[in-house]
N, C-alpha and C positions, 0 to 999 in steps of 0.2 A: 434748507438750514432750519433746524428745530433749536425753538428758546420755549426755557417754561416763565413763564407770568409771575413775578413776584408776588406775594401773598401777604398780605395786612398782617401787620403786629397783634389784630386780635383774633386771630386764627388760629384756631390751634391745629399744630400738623401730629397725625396721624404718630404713635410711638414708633421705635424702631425695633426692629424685627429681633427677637430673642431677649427680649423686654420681660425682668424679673416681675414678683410683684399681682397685686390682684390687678386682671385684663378683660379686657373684651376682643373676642376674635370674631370678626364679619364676615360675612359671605362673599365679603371682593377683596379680604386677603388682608385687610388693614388689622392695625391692632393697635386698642386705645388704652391706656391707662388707668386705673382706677383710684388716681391718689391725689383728688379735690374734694372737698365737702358736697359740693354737686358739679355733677355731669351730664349736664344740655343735649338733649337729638332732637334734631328734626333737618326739614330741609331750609330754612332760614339762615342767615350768613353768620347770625351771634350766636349762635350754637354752639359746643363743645366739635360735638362729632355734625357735621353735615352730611346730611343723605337726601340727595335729590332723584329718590327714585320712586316711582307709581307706591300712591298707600301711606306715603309718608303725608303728615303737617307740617307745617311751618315751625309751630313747638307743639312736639310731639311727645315725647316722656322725658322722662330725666331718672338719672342715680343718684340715690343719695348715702352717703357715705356717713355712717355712728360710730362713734370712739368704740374701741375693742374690735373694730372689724365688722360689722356688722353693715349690709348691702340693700336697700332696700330699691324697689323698679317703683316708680310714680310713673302714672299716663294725667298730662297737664290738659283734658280737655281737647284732645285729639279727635279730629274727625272720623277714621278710622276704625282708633281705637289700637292697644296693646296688647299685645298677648306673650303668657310667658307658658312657657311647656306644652303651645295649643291650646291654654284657657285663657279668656280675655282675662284683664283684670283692672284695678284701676289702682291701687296700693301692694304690695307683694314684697317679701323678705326675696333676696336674694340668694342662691346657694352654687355651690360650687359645679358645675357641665350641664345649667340651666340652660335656653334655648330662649331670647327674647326675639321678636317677630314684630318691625313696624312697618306695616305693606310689605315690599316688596326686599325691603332688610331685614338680616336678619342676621343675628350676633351670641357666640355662644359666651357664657362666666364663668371664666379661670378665676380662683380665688386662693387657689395654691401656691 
């Protein structure tokens, strides 16, 4: 008999599938939303997006969101380290079938 574990009111669960709007699409199929001022990764539980897989931190980068649309990737001091297109980086504008990379996640930006 399979039960899934109820999950904390401060969790944010994953969007659902065919989800309008600026996104991020991961490599295990999930798809997050991009419609907060910021957006939390890493592998830590207060996180936006959680990702407990090799390469990540605990808080790892973040999204931040500027009036008119405008995306920017912050890496918070990450042990690893961020990278967007294969270049690290540590601040970075966002743009639309960008490729962000933390360890062993790794998420592409719809902004269409």
């Amino acid at each position: 008999m399979a039960f899934s574990r109820p999950r904390s009111a401060d969790v944010r669960e994953p969007s659902p599938r065919g989800a309008a709007g600026p996104h991020l699409l991961d490599n295990l199929g999930e798809i997050y939303l991009l419609d907060t001022a910021v957006l939390a990764i890493g592998a830590a539980r207060e996180n936006d997006v959680i990702v407990r897989l090799p390469g990540v931190s605990r808080h790892h980068a973040r999204i931040l969101r500027e009036g008119g649309g405008t995306f920017w990737l912050e890496d918070v001091g990450s042990r690893y380290g961020t990278t967007l297109n294969g270049t690290v980086v540590s601040r970075v504008r966002l743009s639309h079938g960008d490729e962000i990379a933390l360890g062993g996640w790794r998420a592409t930006v719809n902004l269409e």
